[in-house]
C-alpha atoms as one frame of an Amber mdcrd trajectory, in Angstrom:
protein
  10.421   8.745  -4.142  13.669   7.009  -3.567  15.652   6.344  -6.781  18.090
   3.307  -7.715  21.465   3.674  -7.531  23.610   3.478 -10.628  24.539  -0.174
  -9.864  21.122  -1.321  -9.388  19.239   0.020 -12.520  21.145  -2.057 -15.086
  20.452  -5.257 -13.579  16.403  -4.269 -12.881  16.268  -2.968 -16.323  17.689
  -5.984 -17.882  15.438  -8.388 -15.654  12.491  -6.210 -16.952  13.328  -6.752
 -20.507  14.097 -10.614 -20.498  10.257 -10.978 -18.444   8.870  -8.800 -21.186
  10.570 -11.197 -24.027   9.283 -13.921 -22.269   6.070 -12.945 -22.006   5.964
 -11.697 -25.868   7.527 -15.339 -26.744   4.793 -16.836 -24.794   2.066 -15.239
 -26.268   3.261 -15.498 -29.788   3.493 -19.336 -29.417   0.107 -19.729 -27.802
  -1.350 -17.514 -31.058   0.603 -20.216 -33.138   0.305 -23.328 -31.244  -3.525
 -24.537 -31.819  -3.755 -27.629 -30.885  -0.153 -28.495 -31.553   1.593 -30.692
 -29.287   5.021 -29.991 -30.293   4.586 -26.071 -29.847   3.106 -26.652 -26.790
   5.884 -28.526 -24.761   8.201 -25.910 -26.362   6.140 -23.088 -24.551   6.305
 -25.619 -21.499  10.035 -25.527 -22.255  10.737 -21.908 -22.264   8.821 -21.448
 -18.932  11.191 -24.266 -17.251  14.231 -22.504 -18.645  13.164 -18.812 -17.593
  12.397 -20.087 -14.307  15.765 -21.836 -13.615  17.320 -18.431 -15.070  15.587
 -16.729 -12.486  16.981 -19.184  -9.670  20.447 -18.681 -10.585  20.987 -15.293
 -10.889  22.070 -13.679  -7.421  21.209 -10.406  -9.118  17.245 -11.250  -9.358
  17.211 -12.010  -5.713  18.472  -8.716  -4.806  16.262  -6.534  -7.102  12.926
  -8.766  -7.078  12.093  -7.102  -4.135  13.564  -3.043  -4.170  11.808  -3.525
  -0.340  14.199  -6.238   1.034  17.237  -3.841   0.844  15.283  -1.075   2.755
  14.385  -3.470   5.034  17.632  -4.452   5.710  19.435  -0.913   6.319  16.701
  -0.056   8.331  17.740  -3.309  10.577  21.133  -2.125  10.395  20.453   1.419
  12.435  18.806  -0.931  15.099  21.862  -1.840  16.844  20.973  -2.848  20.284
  19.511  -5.783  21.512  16.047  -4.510  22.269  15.904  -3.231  18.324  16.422
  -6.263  16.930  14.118  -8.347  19.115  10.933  -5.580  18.689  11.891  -6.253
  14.745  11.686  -9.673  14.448   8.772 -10.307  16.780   6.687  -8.173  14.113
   8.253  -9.597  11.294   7.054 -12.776  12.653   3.404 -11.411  12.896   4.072
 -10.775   8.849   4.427 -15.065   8.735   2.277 -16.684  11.703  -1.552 -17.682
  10.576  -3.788 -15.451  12.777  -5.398 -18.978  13.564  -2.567 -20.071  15.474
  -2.660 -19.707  18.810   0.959 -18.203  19.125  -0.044 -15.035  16.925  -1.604
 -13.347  19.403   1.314 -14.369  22.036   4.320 -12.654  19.572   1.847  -9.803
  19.152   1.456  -8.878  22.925   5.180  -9.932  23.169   5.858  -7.065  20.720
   3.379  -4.766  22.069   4.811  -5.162  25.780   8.099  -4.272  24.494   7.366
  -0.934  22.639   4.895   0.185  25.443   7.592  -0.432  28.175  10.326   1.417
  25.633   7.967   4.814  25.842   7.508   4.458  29.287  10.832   4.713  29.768
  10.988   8.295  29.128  14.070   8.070  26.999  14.712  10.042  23.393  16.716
   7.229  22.480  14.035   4.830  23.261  11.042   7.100  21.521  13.360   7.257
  18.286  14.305   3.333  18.243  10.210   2.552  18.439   9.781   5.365  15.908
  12.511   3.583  13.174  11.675   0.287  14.406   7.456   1.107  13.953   8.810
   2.742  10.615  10.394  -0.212   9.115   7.907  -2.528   9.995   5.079  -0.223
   8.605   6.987   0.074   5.295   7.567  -3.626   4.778   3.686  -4.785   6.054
   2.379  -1.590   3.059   4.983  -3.743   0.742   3.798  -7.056   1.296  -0.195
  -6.003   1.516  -0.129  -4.660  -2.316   1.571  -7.700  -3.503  -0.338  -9.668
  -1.753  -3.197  -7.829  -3.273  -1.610  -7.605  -6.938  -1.397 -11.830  -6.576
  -4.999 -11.978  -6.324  -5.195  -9.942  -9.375  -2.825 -11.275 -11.167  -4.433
 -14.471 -10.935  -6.750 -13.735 -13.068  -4.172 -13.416 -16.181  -3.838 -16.164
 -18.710  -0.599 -18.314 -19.673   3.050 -17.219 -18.957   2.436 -13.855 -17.690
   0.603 -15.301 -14.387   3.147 -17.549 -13.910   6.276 -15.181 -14.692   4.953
 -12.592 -12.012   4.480 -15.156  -9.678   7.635 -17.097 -10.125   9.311 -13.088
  -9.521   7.855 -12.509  -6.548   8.396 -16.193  -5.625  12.119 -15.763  -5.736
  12.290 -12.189  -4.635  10.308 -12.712  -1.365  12.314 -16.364  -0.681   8.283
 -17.318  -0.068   5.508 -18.748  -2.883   2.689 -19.076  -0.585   0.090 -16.645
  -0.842  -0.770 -14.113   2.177  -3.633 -12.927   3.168  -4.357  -9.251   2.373
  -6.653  -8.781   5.025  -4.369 -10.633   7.455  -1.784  -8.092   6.421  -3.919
  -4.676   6.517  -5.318  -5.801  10.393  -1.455  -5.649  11.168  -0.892  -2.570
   9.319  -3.856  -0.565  11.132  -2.005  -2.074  14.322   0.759  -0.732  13.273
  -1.070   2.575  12.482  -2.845   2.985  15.507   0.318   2.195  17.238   2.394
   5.329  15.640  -0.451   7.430  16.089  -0.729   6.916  19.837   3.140   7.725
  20.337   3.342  10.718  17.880   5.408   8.820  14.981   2.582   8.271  12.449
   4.315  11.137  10.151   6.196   8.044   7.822   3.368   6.373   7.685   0.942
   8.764   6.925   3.487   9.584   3.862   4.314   6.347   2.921   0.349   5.751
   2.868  -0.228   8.908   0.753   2.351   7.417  -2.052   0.708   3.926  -2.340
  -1.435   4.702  -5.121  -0.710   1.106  -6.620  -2.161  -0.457  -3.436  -5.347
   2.570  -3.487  -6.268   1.395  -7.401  -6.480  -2.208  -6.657  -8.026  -1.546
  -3.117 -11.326  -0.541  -4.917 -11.891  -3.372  -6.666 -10.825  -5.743  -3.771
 -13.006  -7.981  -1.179 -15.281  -5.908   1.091 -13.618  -7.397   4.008 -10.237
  -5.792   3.014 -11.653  -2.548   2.120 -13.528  -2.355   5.678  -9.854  -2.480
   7.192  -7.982   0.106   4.345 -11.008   2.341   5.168 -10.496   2.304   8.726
  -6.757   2.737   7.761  -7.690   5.557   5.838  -9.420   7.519   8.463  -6.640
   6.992  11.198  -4.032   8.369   8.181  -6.386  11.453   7.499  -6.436  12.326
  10.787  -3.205  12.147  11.133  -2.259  13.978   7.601  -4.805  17.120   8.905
  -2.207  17.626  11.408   1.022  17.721   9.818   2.308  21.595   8.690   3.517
  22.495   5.245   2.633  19.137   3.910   0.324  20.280   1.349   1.936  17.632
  -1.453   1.422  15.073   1.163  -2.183  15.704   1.416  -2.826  16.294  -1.683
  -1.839  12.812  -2.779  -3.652  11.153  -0.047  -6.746  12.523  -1.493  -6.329
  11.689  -4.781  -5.235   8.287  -3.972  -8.132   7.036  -1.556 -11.036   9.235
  -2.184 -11.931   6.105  -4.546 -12.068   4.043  -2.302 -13.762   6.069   0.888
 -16.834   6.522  -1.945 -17.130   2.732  -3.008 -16.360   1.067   0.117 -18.479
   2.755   2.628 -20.647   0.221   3.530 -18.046  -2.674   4.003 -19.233  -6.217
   4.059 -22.729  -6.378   5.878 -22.567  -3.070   7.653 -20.918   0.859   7.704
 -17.100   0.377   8.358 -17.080   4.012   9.950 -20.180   5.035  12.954 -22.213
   7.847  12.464 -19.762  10.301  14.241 -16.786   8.627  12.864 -18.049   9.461
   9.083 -19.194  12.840   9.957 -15.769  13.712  11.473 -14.060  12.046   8.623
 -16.337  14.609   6.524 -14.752  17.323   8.336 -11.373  16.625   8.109 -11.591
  15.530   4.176 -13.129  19.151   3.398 -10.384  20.899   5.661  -7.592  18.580
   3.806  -9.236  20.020   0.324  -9.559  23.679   1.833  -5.967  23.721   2.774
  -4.685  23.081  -1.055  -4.019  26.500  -2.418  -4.172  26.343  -5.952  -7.685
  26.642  -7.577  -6.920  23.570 -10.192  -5.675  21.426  -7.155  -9.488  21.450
  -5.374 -10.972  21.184  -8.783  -9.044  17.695  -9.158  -9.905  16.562  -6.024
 -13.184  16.978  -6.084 -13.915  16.430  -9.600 -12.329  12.903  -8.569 -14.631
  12.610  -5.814 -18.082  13.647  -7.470 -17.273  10.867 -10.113 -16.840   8.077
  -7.955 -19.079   9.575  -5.497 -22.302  10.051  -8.258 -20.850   6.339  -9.907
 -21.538   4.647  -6.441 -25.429   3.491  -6.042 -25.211   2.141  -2.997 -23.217
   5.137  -0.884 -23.938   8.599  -0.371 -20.738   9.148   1.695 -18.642  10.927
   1.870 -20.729  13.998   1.276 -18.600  16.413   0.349 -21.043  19.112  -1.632
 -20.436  21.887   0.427 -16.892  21.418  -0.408 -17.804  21.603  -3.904 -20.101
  24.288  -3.303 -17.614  26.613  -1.989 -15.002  25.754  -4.751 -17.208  26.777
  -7.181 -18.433  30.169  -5.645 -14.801  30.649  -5.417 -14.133  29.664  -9.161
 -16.714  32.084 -10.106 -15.672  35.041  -8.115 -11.890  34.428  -9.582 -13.608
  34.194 -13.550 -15.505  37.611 -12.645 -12.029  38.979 -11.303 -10.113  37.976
 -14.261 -12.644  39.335 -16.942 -12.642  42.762 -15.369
């Protein structure tokens, strides 16, 4: 996990503090208020002033969003021409309605340029699409979970709805809402696209550690979870592969096993075929074989019996021969240790 410089925590920590007073002050008055008028404009009053506050501090721009600065010096190491022009055509996909009919011309634009970069046989070309691909990965994960966390969050009463938004609002220089499953299509693009050149390693990591997006993504729309599913089982794949990345792996599982069990069936119909869930199967109980610590398999598949016994209307994934053999192998280690 990357950590804030010195310079940056003061000003996030003393953004967090005034939102929380906010909120407090808020919640107080609308305990207080009844069906006072007066009380009421003065709530209506403190939400105008926090909201100017937050559109005149340079300092809230900059830390709103801890993404936009990554974004940024990752735009920085793309130097030449070609970089820069692979970059913005899929930050554009990020913005352009998929109903418009220049979506999918940017999209091929952007494709055509990264295909004809690793045909051209060149390291400095494979690592350019790999930091480019990279970049673009990271800030499509960043935007899905808030897009996801504003559908959420508008479900909260009062201030605090408004206070997140408003953040986010100022942070991301946008207040329209996106569409999460706009946004995870793009990201499985973007997936599929890594994998296919050998570069998925960032992203399979960077998908392990969004455990914010994997909580929400189990109570979201089926639609979405089709496409995080199918995400999932490109990044599993992927994970199975990489050496000496047993942290990796082992957050992966613990992140999306929730959703694998609850989502299985998608809107109308199995996300996964038959052979894509059985070899999905496989690769989960290798992924759980591989973690060497007795307690780390109990976890994992403690987390996945609960969800997986929870979920009436999904047997998948079956995993009980996983569990099987971890607990032979629990009691052969008990019998060992009361010798």
């Amino acid at each position: 996990m990357e950590k804030l410089s010195s310079a940056a925590v003061v000003p996030q920590l003393l953004r967090n503090i005034i939102v929380a007073v906010v909120v407090f002050a808020d919640e107080t008055l609308l305990q207080i208020s009844g069906n006072s008028k007066l009380i009421e404009k003065l709530r209506l009053f403190v939400v105008a002033c926090f909201l100017f506050f937050l559109r005149s501090l340079p300092w809230v721009v900059s830390f709103a969003d801890p993404n936009s600065k990554k974004d940024r010096m990752k735009l920085d190491c793309q130097e030449s021409g070609i970089g820069r022009a692979i970059w913005q055509l899929l930050s554009a996909m990020n913005e352009i309605p998929v109903s418009s009919r220049k979506y999918q011309v940017v999209r091929s634009l952007a494709e055509r340029l990264i295909e004809e970069n690793h045909a051209g046989n060149s390291i400095a070309l494979f690592d350019l699409n790999r930091r480019v691909l990279n970049a673009s990965f990271r800030r499509t994960l960043s935007r899905l979970e808030a897009a996801e966390r504003n559908r959420r969050d508008a479900d909260e009463p009062g201030l605090k709805r408004m206070v997140r938004a408003a953040v986010r609002a100022v942070g991301t220089g946008s207040g329209g809402e996106e569409s999460a499953e706009k946004l995870a299509a793009e990201l499985l693009w973007l997936a599929e696209k890594m994998a296919v050149y050998g570069i998925a390693g960032e992203a399979v990591e960077k998908w392990a550690s969004a455990s914010n997006l994997a909580s929400l993504a189990v109570s979201s729309e089926p639609r979405l979870q089709s496409c995080l599913v199918q995400i999932c089982a490109l990044m599993f794949k992927e994970a199975k592969e990489m050496e000496r990345e047993e942290e990796t792996k082992k957050k992966m599982l613990a992140s999306w096993i929730p959703l694998l069990c609850r989502a299985s069936n998608g809107a109308d119909k199995p996300v996964l075929r038959s052979a894509e869930r059985a070899e999905l199967e496989k690769v989960l109980e290798e992924m759980i074989s591989q973690l060497k610590r007795e307690e780390e398999q109990e976890v994992i598949l403690s987390l996945w019996l609960h969800h997986y016994t929870l979920c009436s209307s999904s047997d998948w994934p079956d995993l009980n021969a996983s569990y099987l053999r971890w607990c032979h192998s629990s009691r052969q280690l008990f019998l060992f240790r009361s010798l």
